[in-house]
N, C-alpha and C positions, 0 to 999 in steps of 0.2 A: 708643707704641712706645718701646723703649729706644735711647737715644741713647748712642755711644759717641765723644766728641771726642778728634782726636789733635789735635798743636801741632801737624804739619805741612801742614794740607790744612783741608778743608770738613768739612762733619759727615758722619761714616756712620752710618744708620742700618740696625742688622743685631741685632736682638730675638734672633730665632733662634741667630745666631754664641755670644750669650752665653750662652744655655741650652746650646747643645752643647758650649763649654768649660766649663760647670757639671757636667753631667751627665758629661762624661768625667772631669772631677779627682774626683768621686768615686764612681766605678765603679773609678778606677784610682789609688789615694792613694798604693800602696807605689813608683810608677812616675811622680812627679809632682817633679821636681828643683827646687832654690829658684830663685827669680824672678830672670831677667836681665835687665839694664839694658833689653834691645830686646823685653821678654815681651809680647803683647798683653796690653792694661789688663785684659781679663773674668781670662784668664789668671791675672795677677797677683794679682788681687783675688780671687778664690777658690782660690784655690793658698796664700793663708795659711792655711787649715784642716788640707788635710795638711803643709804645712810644721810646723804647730807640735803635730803628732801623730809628731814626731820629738824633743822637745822633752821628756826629762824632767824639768829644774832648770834654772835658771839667777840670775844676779844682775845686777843693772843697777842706773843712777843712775837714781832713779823723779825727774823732775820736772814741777812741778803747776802750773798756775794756775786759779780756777776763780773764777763770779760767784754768789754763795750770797747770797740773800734782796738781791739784786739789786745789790749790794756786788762790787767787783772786790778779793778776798782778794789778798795778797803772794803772788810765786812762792816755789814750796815744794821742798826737793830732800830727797830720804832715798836712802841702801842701801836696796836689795830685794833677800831671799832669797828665792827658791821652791822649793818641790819637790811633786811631784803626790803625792797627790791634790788639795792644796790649803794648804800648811803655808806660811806664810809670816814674814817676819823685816823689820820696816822700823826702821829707826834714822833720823830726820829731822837733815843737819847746814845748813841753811837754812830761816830761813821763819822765822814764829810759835811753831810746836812745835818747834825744833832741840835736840836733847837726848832729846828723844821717843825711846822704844820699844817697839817693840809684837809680840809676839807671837799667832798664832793660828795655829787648828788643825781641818781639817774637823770638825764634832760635838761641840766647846768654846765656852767663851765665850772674848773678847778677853782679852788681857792686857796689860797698858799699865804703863809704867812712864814715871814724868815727871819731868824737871829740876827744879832749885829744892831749897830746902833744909829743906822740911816736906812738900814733894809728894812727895821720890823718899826717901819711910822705907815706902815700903808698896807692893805690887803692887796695881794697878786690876783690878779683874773685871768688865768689862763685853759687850754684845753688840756684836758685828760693825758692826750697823745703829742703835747707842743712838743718841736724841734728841742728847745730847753729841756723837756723829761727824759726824751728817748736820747740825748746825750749824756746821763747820768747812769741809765737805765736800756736791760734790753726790750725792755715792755711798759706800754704807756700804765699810769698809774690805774686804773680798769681792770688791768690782768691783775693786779694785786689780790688774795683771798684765796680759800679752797674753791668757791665755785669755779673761779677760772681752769684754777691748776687743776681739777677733777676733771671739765669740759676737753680741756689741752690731753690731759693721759690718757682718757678715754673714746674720744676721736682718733687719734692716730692708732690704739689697739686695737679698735673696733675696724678699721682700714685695712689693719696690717693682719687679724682674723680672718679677714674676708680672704685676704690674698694670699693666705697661707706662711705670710711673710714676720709671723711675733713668736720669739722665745722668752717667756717668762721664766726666770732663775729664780727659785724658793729659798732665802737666807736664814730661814726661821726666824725663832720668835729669840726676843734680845731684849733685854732693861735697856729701857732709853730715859729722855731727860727728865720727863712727864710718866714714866710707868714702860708696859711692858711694850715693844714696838715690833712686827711683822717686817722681813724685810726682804723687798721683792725686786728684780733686777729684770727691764725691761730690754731685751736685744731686737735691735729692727737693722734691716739692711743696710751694707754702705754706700748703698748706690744711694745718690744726693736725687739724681733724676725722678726717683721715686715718691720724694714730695713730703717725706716723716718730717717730724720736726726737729726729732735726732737722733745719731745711733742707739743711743743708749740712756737710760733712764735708773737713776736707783731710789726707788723709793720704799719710806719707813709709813706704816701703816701703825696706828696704833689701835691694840687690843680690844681697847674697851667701846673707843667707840666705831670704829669703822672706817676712819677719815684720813688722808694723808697727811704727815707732820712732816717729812721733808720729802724732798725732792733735788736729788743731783743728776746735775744735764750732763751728757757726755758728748761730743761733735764727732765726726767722720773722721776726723784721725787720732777720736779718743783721749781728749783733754777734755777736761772738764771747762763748763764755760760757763756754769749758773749753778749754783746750789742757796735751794730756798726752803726754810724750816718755817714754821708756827709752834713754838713753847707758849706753857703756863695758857693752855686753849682753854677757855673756859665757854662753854656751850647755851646757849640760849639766859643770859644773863636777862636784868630785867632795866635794860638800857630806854633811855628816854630820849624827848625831843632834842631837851640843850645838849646831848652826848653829841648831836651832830649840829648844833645852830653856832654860828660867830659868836653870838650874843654869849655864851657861857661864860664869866667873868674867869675861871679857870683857864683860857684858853689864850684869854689876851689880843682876838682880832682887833686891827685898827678900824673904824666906820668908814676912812678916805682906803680909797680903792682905784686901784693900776692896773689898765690892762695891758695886757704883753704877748 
């Protein structure tokens, strides 16, 4: 059965309650208001889907930490631009790559441009998902954004729903970096054969608007292996062509271009 833990009381166990708030948030998306601080947890947690099908563009502080080939990587902070279908803009001003930037564009390759003073005389052509990303990273730069992170949480809950197999933990509502933040604690099985993406999930939902602002991974013997935030989100901004073209003299792309 699905378990749904609040902080104020005993466990309730009510499977059914979250299929029925499933099944109404999306029969009824145009009619589903962003998540308040007192929202039932199912509520919440599937109410980020049509929340963020209100969501043309936005910008945020992206910050990273992630354990890549078992190694705990520095925290990472960049700008993020977005705008759908999928065009994105990150400039890294912390971490390893600080100076970094990168552009892409649904149905192109990466474009990378790097600090230093023999690196940054040329544009990088590379893929999304190169050997070079996924060595920095546990996810090619694509996964980057809430839609992914949305797509990622709510696929496996929706799975682990079905199979009887999700305890959502209720943290309540908390002041976080950006205002008031929800915060809900995903428990999925440790059987690995199962196929989740991890045991454990802890995720901050903010108040006002509905949308996940972090997200910490937990693995099968419960270390944390990824914690990914979005500060200072600022929602449907009124971003233009040059926010995501080379050409933006702010950006500094080189014309001569490397592929790798």
């Amino acid at each position: 059965m699905t378990s749904i833990v609040t902080s104020a009381g005993p466990h309730k166990t009510f499977a059914g309650s979250v299929r029925a708030i499933w099944l109404g948030l999306s029969l009824l998306p145009g009619l589903v208001s962003p998540a308040a601080a007192g929202a039932e947890p199912a509520a919440l947690l599937f109410g980020m889907e049509p929340a963020y099908a209100r969501v043309h563009s936005y910008t945020a502080r992206f910050v990273r930490q992630e354990v890549v080939d078992r190694a705990l990587r520095p925290r990472e902070e960049a700008l993020l631009k977005f705008e759908r279908p999928g065009r994105i803009y990150l400039r890294w001003i912390t971490g390893p790559p600080a100076g970094r930037q990168i552009l892409f564009a649904p149905g192109d390759q990466m474009l990378v441009r790097e600090p230093g003073l023999f690196t940054s005389l040329a544009t990088i052509v590379m893929a999304p998902d190169s050997p070079r990303v996924l060595k920095e990273s546990r996810h090619p730069v694509t996964d980057i954004g809430l839609g992914p992170l949305i797509a990622l949480v709510l696929d496996n809950a929706r799975r682990a729903v079905a199979a009887g197999d999700l305890t959502v933990r209720d943290g309540g509502a908390t002041p976080g970096a950006d205002g008031l933040e929800r915060r809900l604690e995903l428990v999925l099985p440790l059987e690995r054969e199962k196929g989740y993406y991890c045991h454990r999930l802890a995720l901050s939902v903010s108040a006002d608007s509905g949308l996940p602002v972090r997200a910490a991974v937990y693995d099968w013997d419960d270390r944390m292996v990824a914690d990914y935030a979005y500060r200072e989100l600022r929602l449907n901004p009124p971003l233009t062509r040059a926010d995501f073209d080379t050409a933006n003299p702010d950006y500094g792309f080189p014309h001569w271009r490397v592929a790798r």
